[in-house]
MIDOSE-1310 file (N, C-alpha, C; in nm, 2 decimals, decimal comma, always signed):
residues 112
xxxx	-2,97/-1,51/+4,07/-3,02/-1,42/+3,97/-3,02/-1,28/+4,04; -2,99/-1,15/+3,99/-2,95/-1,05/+4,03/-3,12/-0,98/+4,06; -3,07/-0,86/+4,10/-3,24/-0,78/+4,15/-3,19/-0,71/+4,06; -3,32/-0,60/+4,05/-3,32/-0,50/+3,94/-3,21/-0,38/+3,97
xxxx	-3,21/-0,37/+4,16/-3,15/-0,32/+4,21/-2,99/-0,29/+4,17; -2,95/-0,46/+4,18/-2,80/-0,48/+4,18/-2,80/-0,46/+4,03; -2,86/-0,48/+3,92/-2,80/-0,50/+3,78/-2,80/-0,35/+3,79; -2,86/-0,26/+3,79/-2,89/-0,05/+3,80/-2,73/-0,07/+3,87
xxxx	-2,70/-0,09/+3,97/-2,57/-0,06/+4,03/-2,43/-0,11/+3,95; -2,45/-0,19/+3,87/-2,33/-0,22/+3,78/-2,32/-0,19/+3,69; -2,43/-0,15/+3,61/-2,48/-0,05/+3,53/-2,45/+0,06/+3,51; -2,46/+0,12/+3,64/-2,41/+0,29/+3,71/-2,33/+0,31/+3,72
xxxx	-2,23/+0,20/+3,79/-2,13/+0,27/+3,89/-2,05/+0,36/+3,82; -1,97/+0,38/+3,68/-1,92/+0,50/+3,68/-1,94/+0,61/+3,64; -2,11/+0,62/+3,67/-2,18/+0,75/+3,65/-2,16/+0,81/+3,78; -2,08/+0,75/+3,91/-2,18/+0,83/+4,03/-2,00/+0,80/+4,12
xxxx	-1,95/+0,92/+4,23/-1,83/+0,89/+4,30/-1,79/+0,77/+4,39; -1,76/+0,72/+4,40/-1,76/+0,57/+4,52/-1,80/+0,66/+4,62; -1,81/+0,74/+4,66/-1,85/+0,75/+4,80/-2,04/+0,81/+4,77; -2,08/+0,85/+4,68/-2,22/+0,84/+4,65/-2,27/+0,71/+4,62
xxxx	-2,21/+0,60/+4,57/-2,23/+0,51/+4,54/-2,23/+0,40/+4,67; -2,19/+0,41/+4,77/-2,20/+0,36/+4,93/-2,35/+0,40/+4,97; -2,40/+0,53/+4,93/-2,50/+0,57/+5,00/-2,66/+0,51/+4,87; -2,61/+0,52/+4,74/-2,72/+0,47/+4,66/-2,74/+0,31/+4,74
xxxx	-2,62/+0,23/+4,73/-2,62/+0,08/+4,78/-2,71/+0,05/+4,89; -2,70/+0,16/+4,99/-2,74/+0,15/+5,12/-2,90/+0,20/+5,11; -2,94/+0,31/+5,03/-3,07/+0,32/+5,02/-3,15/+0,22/+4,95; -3,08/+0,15/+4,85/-3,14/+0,04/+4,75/-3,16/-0,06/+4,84
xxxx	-3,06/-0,08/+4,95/-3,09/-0,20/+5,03/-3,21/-0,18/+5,10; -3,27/-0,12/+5,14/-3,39/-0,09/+5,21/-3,53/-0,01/+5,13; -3,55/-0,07/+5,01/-3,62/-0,07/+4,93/-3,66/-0,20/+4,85; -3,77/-0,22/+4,83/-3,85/-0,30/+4,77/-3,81/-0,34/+4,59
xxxx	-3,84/-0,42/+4,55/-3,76/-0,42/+4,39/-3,91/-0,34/+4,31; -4,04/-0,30/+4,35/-4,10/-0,20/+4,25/-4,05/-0,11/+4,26; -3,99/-0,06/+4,39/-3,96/+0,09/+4,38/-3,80/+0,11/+4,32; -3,74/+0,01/+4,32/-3,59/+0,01/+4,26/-3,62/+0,03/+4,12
xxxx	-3,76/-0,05/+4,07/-3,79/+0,00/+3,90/-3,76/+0,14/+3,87; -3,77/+0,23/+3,95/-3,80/+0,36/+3,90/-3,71/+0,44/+3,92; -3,57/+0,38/+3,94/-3,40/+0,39/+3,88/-3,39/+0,38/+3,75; -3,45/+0,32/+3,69/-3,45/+0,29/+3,53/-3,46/+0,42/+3,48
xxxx	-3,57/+0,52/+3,50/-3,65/+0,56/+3,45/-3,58/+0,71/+3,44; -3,47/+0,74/+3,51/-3,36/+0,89/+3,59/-3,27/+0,89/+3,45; -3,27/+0,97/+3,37/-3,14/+1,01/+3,26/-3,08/+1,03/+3,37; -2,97/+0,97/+3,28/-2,80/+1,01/+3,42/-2,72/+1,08/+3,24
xxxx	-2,64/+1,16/+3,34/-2,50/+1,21/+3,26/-2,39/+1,12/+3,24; -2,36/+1,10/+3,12/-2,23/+1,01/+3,12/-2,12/+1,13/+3,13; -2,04/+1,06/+3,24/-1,91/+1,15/+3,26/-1,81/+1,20/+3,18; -1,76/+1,11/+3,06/-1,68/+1,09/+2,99/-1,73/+1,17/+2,87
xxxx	-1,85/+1,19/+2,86/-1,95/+1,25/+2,74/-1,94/+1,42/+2,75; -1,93/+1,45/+2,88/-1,90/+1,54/+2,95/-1,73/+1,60/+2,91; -1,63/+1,54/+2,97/-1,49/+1,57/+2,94/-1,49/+1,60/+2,78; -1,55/+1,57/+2,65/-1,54/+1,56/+2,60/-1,61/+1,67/+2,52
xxxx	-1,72/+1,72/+2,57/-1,77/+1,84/+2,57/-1,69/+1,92/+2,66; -1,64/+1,88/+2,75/-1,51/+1,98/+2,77/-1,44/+2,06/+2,72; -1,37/+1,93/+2,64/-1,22/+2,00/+2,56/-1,29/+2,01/+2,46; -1,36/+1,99/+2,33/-1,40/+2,04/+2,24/-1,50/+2,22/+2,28
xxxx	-1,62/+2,21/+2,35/-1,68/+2,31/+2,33/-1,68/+2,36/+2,49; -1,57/+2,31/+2,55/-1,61/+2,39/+2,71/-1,57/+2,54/+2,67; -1,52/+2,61/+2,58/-1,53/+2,78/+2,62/-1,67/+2,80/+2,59; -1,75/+2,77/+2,55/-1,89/+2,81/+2,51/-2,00/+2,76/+2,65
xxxx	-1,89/+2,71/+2,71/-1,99/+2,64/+2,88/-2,06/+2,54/+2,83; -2,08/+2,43/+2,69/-2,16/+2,39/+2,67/-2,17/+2,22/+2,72; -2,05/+2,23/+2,80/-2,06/+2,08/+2,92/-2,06/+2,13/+3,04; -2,09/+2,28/+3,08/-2,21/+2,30/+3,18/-2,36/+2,31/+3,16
xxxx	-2,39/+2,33/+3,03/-2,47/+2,30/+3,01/-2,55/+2,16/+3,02; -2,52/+2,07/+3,00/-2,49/+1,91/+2,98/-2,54/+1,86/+3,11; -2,44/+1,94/+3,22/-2,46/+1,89/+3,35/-2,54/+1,93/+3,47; -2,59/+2,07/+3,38/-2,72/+2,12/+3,39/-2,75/+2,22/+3,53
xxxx	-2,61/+2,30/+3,49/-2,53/+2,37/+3,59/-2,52/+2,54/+3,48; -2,64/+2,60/+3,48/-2,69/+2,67/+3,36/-2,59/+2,82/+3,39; -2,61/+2,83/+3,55/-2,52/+2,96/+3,56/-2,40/+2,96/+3,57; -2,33/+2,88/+3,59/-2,14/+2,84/+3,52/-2,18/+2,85/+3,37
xxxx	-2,28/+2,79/+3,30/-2,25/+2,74/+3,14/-2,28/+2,88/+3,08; -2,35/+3,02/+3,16/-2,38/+3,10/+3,10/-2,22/+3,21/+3,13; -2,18/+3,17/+3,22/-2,09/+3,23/+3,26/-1,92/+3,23/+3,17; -1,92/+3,10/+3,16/-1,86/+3,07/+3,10/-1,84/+3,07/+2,93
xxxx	-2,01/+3,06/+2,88/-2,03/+3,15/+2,74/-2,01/+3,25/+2,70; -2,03/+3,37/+2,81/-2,06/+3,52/+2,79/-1,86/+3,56/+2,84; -1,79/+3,50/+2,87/-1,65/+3,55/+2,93/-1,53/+3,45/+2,81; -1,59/+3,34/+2,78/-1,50/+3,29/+2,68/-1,46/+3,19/+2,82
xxxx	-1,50/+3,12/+2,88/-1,43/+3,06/+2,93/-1,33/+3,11/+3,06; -1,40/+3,22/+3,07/-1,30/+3,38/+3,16/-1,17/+3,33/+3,07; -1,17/+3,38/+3,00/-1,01/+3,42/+2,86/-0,97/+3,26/+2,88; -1,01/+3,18/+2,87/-0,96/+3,04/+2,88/-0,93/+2,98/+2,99
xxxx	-0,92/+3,05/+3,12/-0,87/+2,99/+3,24/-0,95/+2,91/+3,28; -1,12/+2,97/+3,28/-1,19/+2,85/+3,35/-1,24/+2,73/+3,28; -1,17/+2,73/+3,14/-1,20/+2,61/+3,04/-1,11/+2,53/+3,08; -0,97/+2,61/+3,13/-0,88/+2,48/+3,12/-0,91/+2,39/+3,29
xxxx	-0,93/+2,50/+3,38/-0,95/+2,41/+3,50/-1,05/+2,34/+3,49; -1,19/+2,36/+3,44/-1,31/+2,27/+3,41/-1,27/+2,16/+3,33; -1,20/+2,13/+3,27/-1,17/+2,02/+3,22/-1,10/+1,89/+3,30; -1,05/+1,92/+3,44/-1,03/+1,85/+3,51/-1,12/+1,86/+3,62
xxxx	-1,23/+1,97/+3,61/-1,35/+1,93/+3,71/-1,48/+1,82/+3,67; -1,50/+1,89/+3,54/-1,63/+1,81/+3,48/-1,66/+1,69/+3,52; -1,60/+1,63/+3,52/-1,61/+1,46/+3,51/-1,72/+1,45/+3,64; -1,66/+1,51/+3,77/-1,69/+1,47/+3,94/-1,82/+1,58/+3,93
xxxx	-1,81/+1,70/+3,84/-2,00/+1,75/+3,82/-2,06/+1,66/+3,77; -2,05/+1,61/+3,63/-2,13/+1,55/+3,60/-2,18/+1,41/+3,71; -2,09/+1,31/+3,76/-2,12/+1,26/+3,87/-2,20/+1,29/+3,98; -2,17/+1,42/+4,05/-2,26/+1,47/+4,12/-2,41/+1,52/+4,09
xxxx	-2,41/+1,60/+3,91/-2,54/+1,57/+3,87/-2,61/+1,44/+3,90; -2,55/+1,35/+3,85/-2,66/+1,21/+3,86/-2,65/+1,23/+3,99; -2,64/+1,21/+4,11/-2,63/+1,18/+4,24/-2,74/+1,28/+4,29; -2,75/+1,41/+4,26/-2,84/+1,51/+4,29/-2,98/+1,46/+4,22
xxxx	-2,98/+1,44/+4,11/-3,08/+1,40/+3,98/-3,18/+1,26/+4,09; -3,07/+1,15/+4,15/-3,11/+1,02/+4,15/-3,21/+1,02/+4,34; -3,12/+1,08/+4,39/-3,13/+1,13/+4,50/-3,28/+1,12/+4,53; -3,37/+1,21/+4,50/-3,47/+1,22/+4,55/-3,59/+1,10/+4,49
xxxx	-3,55/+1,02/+4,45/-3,61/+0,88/+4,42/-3,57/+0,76/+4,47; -3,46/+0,76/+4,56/-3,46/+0,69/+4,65/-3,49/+0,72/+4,80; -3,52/+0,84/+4,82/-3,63/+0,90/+4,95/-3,73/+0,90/+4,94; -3,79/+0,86/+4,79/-3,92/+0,84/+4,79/-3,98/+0,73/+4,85
C-alpha cells in the first residue's frame, strides 16, 4: 500500500523539474506520514495551464500572473509583451516558472 507521501509524488511529478523532484523525494523520505499530510494542502500551478495562458493571453503577462511572478506580469502588461518579443520567448520559458513556482511554493513545508 503506498504512503500518502509516495501517492503526492505521482501525483506531482509533472508539476515540479526532475531535479526538484530528487530533492522533494529526499525530504519526504525523512518525514513522518502526518507531516507528508500537509502536501495535500499547497495549490500547485499546472504547467501546461500556464503555456496555455501563454500563447493565448501572455502579451497581457497574464501567465505571469498565474505563476505569481507579479513584476514580469506587470511588465509585460504595460509594454505589450515589450512589442511581442518577450511573449514569444516566455512561451518557451513558462512551463520551468511555473515548476519552479510550485517548488518555491512547496519548499518551506517540507522544512517545516
Amino acid at each position: 500500500m503506498q504512503t500518502i507521501a509516495e501517492s503526492w509524488i505521482v501525483a506531482n511529478t509533472s508539476k515540479f523539474t526532475p531535479g526538484d523532484m530528487i530533492v522533494i523525494r529526499q525530504k519526504l523520505e525523512k518525514m513522518d506520514e502526518s507531516k507528508a499530510a500537509i502536501l495535500c494542502s499547497v495549490e500547485l500551478k499546472n504547467p501546461v495551464v500556464a503555456l496555455f495562458l501563454s500563447i493565448f493571453l501572455g502579451t497581457f503577462g497574464i501567465d505571469r500572473f498565474y505563476t505569481g511572478d507579479q513584476g514580469r506580469a506587470l511588465l509585460k502588461l504595460l509594454t505589450g509583451g515589450l512589442c511581442g518579443i518577450y511573449y514569444l520567448i516566455d512561451i518557451f520559458l513558462i512551463m520551468n516558472a511555473a515548476k519552479k513556482a510550485n517548488f518555491k511554493a512547496i519548499l518551506p513545508r517540507l522544512d517545516a
